[in-house]
C-alpha positions in Angstrom: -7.6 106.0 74.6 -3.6 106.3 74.8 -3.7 103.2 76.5 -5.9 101.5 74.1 -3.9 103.0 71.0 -0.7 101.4 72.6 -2.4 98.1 72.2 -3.4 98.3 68.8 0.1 99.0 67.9 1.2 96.4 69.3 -1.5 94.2 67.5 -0.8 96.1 64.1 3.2 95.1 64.7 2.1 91.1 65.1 0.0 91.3 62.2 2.6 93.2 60.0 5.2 90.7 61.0 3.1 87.1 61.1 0.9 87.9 57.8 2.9 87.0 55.1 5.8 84.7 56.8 4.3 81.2 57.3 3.3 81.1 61.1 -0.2 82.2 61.6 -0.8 86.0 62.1 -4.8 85.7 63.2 -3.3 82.7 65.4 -0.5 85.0 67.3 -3.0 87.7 67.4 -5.5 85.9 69.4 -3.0 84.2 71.6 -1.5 88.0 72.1 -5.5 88.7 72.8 -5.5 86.3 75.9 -2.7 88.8 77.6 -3.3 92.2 76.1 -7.6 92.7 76.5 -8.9 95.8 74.7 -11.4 97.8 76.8 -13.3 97.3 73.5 -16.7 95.7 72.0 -16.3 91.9 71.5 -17.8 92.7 68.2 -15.6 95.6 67.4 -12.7 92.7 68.3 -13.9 90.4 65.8 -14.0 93.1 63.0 -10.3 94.5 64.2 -9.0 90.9 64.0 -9.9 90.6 60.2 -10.2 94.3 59.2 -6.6 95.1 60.2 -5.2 92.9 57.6 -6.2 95.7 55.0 -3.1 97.4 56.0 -1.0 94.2 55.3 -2.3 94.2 51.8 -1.6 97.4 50.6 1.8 97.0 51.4 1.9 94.3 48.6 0.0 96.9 46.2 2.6 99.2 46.7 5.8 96.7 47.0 4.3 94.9 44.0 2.4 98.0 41.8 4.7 97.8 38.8 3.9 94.0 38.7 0.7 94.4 39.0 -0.8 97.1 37.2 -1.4 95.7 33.6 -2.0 99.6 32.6 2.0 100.6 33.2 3.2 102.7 30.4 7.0 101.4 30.8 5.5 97.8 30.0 5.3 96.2 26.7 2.0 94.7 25.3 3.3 90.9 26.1 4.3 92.0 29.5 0.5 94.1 29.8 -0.8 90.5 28.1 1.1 88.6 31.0 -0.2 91.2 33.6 -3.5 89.9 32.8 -3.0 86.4 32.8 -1.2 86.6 36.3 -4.8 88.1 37.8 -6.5 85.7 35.8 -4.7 83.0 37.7 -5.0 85.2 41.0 -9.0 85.4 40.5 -9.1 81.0 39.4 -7.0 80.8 42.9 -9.6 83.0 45.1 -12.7 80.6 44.0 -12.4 77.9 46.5 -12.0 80.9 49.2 -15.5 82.4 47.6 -17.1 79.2 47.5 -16.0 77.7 50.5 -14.4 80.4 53.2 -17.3 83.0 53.2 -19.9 79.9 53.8 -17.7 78.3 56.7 -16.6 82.4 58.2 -19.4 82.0 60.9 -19.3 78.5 62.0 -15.4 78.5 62.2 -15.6 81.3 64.0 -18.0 79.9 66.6 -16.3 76.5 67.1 -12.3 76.9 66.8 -11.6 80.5 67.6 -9.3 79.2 70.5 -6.3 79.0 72.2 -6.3 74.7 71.9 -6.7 75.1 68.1 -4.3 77.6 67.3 -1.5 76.2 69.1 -2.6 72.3 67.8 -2.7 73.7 64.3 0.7 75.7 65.1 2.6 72.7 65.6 0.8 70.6 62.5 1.5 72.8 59.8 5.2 73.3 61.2 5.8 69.9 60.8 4.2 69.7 57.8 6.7 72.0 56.4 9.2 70.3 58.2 8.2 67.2 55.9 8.7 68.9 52.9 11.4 70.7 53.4 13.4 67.5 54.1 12.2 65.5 51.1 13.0 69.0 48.7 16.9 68.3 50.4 16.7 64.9 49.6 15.6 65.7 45.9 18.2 68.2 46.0 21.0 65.9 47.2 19.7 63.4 44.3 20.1 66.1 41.9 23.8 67.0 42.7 24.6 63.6 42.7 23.5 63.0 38.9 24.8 66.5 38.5 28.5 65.3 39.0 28.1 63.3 35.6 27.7 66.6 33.8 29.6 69.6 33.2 29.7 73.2 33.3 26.0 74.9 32.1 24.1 71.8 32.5 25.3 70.9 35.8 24.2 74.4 37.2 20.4 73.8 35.5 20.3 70.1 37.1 21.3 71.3 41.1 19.2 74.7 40.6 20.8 78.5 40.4 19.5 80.3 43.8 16.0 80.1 45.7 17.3 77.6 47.5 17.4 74.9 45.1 14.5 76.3 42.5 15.7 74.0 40.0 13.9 71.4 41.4 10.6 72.8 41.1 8.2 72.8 37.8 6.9 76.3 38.2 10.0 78.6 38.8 8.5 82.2 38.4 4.4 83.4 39.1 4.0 84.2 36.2 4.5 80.1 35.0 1.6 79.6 37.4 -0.8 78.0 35.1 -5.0 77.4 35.7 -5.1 74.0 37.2 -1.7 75.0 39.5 -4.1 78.0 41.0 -7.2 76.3 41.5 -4.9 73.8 43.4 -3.1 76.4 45.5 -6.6 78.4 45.8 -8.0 75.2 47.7 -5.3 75.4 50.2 -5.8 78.4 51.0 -9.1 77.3 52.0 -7.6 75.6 55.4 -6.6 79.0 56.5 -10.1 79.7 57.6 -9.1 77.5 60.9 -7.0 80.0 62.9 -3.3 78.7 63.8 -3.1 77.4 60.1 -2.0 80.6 57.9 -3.0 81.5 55.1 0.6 82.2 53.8 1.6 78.9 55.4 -1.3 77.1 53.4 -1.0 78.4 50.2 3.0 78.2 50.2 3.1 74.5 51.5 0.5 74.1 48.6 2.3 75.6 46.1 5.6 73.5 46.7 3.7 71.0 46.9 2.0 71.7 43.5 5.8 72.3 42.1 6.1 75.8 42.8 9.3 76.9 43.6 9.8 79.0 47.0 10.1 82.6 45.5 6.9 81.9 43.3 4.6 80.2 46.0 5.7 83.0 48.0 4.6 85.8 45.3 1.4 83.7 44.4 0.6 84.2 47.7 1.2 87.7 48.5 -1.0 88.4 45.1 -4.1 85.7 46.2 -4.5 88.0 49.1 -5.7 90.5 48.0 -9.0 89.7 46.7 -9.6 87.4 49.5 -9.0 89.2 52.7 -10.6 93.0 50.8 -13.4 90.6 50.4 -13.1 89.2 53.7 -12.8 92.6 55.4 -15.6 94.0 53.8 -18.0 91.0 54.6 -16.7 91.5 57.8 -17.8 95.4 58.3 -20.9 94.9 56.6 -22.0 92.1 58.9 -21.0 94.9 61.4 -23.2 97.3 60.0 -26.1 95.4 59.1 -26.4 94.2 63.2 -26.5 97.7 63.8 -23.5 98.3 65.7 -21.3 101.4 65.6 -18.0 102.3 66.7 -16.8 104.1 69.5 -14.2 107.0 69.0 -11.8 104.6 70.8 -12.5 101.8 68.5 -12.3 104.6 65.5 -8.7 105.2 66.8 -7.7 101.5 67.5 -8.3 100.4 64.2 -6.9 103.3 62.3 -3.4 102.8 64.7 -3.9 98.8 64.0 -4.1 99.2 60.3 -1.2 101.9 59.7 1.2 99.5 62.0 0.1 96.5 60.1 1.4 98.2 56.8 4.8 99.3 58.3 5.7 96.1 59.6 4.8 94.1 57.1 6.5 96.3 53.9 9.5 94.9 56.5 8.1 91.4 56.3 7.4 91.0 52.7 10.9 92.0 51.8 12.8 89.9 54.7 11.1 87.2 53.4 11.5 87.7 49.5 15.2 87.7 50.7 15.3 84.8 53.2 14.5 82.4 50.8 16.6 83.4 48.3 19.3 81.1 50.3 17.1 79.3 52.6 14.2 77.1 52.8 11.2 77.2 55.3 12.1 74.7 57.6 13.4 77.5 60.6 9.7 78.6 60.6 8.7 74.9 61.0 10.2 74.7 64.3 9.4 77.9 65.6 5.8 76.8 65.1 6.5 73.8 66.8 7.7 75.4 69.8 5.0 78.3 70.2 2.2 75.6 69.4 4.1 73.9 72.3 4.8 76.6 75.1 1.0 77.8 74.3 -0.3 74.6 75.0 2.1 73.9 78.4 0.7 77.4 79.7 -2.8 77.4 78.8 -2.4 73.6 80.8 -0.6 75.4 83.8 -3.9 77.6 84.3 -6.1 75.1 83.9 -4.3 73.4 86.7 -4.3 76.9 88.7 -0.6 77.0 88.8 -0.7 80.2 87.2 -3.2 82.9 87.4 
């Protein structure tokens, strides 16, 4: 059981880490899975994968309460109003996920739970935000340019003051999020059912792309998750419970060492991040996708081949 707790902290630490920055935590923890097995159920593995991302979640409750709780006595009734409106926005995001994700849960699972995916969808998505990044510098080297025909204030608002270059972006706080902006992000979030994606990765590329700035498609995110992966979760244990399985006291202690982990490490993410991109833009995560997508793919091609056990 010692043994088998060891390995779920080390699971809860990737999760923790690789859930909210932009490189695929279910994707690292099933390429993890290939070198550290459980002596578990391969149901029980499925629920852990999913499951443990609970813990990841209420580390952005409690990181984010005062934000989020429209019922805070130190809040004025427009910032209660605006409470509201930011999980109204939150719940028009998580619709595409509802509609879409919970239909396509079983078949993805079946057909691209895999090493070959994850690392193929590794490398996409980091040069996807390699893209991006490099036209928002481009934007941002146009804006500086115009900027040295102006002066003083309205320079400063032309070239953007901090989040990397937020000035450039429509939508410079969550709570400027607006209904059609959500829906938009919400149906990005919907290619993070294919493992190797992220979700965090999905719904931030869609959110610059939908003229969010960094700091903002980063919040939206942390806040979409919450419905969605409680909701996931729980479909996840009731499917569990309706097929009549049970856990074993080993599992019981797996998951509960998983979850706790997963909630340390990623109160250490959230904020690393929040802080990252205050002066820098995604683009180091790009390539570090790229070459994991890549070194996954030359090993898993080695065994094939034999070469390695």
């Amino acid at each position: 059981m010692i043994l088998e707790a060891l390995k779920a902290l080390l699971i809860g630490i990737v999760e923790g880490v690789t859930e909210w920055l932009p490189i695929s935590s279910t994707g690292h923890m099933i390429l993890v899975d290939e070198f550290v097995k459980f002596d578990v159920s391969p149901e029980f593995m499925e629920l852990f994968l999913v499951v443990i991302q609970i813990g990841a979640i209420m580390a952005v409750l409690i990181l984010y309460f005062h934000k989020l709780n429209p019922f805070s006595p130190r809040k004025t009734p427009a910032e209660r109003t605006s409470t509201w409106r930011l999980w109204g926005m939150v719940v028009i995001g998580c619709i595409p996920a509802a509609v879409f994700g919970f239909a396509l849960d079983d078949w993805v699972t079946e057909h691209f739970y895999n090493k070959v995916t994850v690392a193929c969808m590794l490398i996409v998505y980091g040069v996807v935000f390699i893209v991006i990044e490099r036209r928002n510098r481009r934007r941002l080297q146009t804006a500086a340019e115009d900027a040295k025909a102006l002066h003083g204030k309205h320079a400063r608002i032309a070239t953007g003051d901090g989040d990397a270059g937020a000035g450039l972006f429509r939508v410079r706080t969550v709570d400027d999020i607006d209904c059609k902006t959500a829906l938009k992000i919400g149906l990005f979030q919907v290619l993070a059912i294919v493992p190797g994606t992220s979700r965090s990765g999905a719904t931030i590329i869609g959110g610059m792309l939908c003229g969010c700035s960094r700091t903002a498609a980063a919040e939206f995110t942390f806040f979409l998750a919450i419905p969605v992966m409680l909701g996931w979760g729980l479909v996840k244990v009731a499917k569990f419970a309706l097929a009549g399985l049970a856990m074993t006291q080993t599992e019981v202690v797996v998951l509960a060492v998983g979850v706790a982990t997963a909630f340390l490490m990623s109160v250490v993410s959230i904020k690393f991040l929040m802080g990252y991109i205050k002066n820098n833009d995604f683009t180091a995560f790009g390539w570090y996708r790229i070459v994991i997508g890549l070194l996954v793919l030359g090993y898993f091609a080695l065994e094939v081949q034999g070469i390695l056990p």
